[in-house]
N, C-alpha and C positions, 0 to 999 in steps of 0.2 A: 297235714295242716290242721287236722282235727286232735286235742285230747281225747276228750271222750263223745264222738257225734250221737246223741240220742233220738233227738225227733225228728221226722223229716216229713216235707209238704211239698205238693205240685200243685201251683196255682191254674187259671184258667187259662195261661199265655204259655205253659209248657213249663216257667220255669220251675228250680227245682229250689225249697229252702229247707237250709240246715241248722240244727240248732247244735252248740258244741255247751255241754253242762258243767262242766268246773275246768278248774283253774289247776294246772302242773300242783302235786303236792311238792315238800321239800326236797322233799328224798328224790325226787325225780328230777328236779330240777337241779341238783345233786350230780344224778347218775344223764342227765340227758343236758349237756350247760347249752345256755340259748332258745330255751326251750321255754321260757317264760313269758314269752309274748303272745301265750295261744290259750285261747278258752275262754269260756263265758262270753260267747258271744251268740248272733244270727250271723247267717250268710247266706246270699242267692246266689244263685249259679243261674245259667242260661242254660237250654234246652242240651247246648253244647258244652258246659263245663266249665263257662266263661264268669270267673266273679263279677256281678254287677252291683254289691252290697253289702256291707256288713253294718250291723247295729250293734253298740256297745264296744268298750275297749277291751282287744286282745289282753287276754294272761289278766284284766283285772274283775275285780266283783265289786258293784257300786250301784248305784241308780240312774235312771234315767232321766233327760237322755243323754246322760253321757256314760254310763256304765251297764249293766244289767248284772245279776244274780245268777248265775246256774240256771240258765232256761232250758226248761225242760221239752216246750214242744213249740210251736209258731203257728199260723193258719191264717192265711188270708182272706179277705170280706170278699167274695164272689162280687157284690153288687160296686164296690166302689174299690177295690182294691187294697184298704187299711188293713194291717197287719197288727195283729195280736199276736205276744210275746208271754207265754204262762212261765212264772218262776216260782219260786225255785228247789232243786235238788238239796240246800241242807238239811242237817240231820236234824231230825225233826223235835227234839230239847233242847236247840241253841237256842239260848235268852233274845236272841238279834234275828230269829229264823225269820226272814221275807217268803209271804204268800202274795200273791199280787200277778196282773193280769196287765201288761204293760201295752200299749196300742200308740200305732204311728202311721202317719200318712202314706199312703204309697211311693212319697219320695224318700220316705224314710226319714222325714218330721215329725218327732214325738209330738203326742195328742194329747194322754190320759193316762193315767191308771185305773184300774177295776179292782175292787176291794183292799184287806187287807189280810192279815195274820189273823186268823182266828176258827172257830166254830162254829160260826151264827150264819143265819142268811147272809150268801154273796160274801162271804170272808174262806179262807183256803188254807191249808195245810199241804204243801206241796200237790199243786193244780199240775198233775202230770201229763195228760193229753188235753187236747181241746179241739170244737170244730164244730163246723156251722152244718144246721139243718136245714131241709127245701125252706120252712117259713123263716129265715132270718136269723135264728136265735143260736145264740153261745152254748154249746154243750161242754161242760167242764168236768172230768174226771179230778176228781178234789180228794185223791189217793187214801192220806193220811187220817181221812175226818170217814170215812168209808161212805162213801157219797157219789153219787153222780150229780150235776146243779147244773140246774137251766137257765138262762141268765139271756136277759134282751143283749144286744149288742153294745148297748150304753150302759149295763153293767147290773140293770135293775132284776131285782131277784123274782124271779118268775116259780120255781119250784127244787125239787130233789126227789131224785132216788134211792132209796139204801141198799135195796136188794140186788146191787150189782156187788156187792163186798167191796173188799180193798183194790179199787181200780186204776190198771195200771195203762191201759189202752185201750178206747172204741173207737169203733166206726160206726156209718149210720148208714141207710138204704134211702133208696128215694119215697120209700115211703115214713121214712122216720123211725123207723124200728131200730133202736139204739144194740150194739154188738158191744159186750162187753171181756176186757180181758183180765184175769183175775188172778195174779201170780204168786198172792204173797197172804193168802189168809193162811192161819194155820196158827195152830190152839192158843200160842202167846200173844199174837199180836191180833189178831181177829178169828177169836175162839167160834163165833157163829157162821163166819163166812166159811166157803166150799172150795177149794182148790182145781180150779178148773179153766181151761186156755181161755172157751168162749161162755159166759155166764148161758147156763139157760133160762135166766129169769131175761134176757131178751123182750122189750117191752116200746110200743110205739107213746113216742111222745109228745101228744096231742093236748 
C-alpha cells in the first residue's frame, strides 16, 4: 500500500502513523500499471493495523488540505492531539521545492502551516524528522540547511543547532537531550560535518 513509507510515529493512544514520501515515478507506473493512486500521503493505523486516516490525496503532490508534498515524517501534539506533517523529500534545486510544516486537527482538519522554503529562522529545506520535547516545543531536523531548529508549536522561532550536521533523524530523552542521526555528511555536500549513526555532539535543549 506504501511507495516509499519513510517516517513513522506512535501516538499516546497506541496508534501507529505512516508517512508514504513520493509519488510512483514514470517508469514505474510503467512497469507496475494501477499503481498510481499511492503516495504522498499520511496514514494512521490502529494499534491493530486498522486504517483510520489518511491526509492528502493518494499518487498526487499538492497542498493542503487537500494534497501534501512528500512528507517526510508526521508527530502528533501529546497535549491536544494535532498533528504535524514535515514536507518535503524534493530534490533540493527544484525551482518549486516545498519546505513547510503542514498541521491538522486531530480529526484530520487542516489548521496551518509552519514556514516556508528557505534559510532564515523558521524556514526549511527538506524538514526530515520532527518531534515534540517534555516542554512543548517542535524539534525540527531541517536536513538540507544543516541544522536542528526549535520552534514553539505555533511555528515561532525559538533557536538552532548546527553541530548536529546534516540531519537526518533524532530522538529526544525525557530529559531533552537531543540524539542525533547523521548519514549523509561527507566532503561534497557537508565538507565539516562527521559521518556518524548518533551525533556525539548530543546536547540538551534548554
Amino acid at each position: 500500500m506504501f511507495v516509499w513509507p519513510h517516517g513513522i510515529h506512535a501516538d499516546r493512544e497506541g496508534n501507529v502513523w505512516v508517512t508514504d514520501a513520493r509519488v510512483p515515478t514514470a517508469d514505474e507506473k510503467q512497469k507496475y500499471p494501477g499503481e498510481g493512486n499511492k503516495g504522498s500521503v499520511v496514514v494512521k493505523f490502529s494499534p491493530q493495523g486498522q486504517v483510520l486516516m489518511t491526509l492528502g490525496k493518494p499518487g498526487v503532490k499538492g497542498n493542503p488540505p487537500d494534497a501534501l508534498t512528500e512528507p517526510n515524517d508526521v508527530v502528533t501534539d501529546p497535549a491536544n492531539g494535532d498533528i504535524y506533517v514535515a514536507e518535503s523529500h524534493t530534490n533540493v534545486e527544484d525551482p518549486n521545492l516545498v519546505g513547510r510544516i503542514s498541521v491538522f486537527d486531530r480529526t484530520g482538519k487542516f489548521l496551518r502551516t509552519i514556514g516556508k522554503t528557505g534559510t532564515g529562522p523558521g524556514e526549511f529545506r527538506t524538514p526530515h524528522s520532527v518531534k515534540f520535547d517534555s516542554q512543548g516545543r517542535l524539534i525540527v531536523a531541517d536536513r538540507h540547511n544543516h541544522r536542528v531548529q526549535i520552534l514553539t508549536k505555533d511555528g515561532k522561532y525559538v533557536g538552532e543547532y548546527k553541530e548536529f550536521s546534516r540531519v537526518s533523524g533524532i530522538a529526544i530523552d525525557p530529559n531533552d537531550t537531543i540524539y542525533a542521526a547523521d548519514s549523509e555528511s561527507e566532503p561534497r555536500r557537508h565538507p565539516a560535518g562527521s559521518k556518524e549513526f548518533a551525533s556525539e555532539a548530543s546536547r540538551t535543549a534548554r
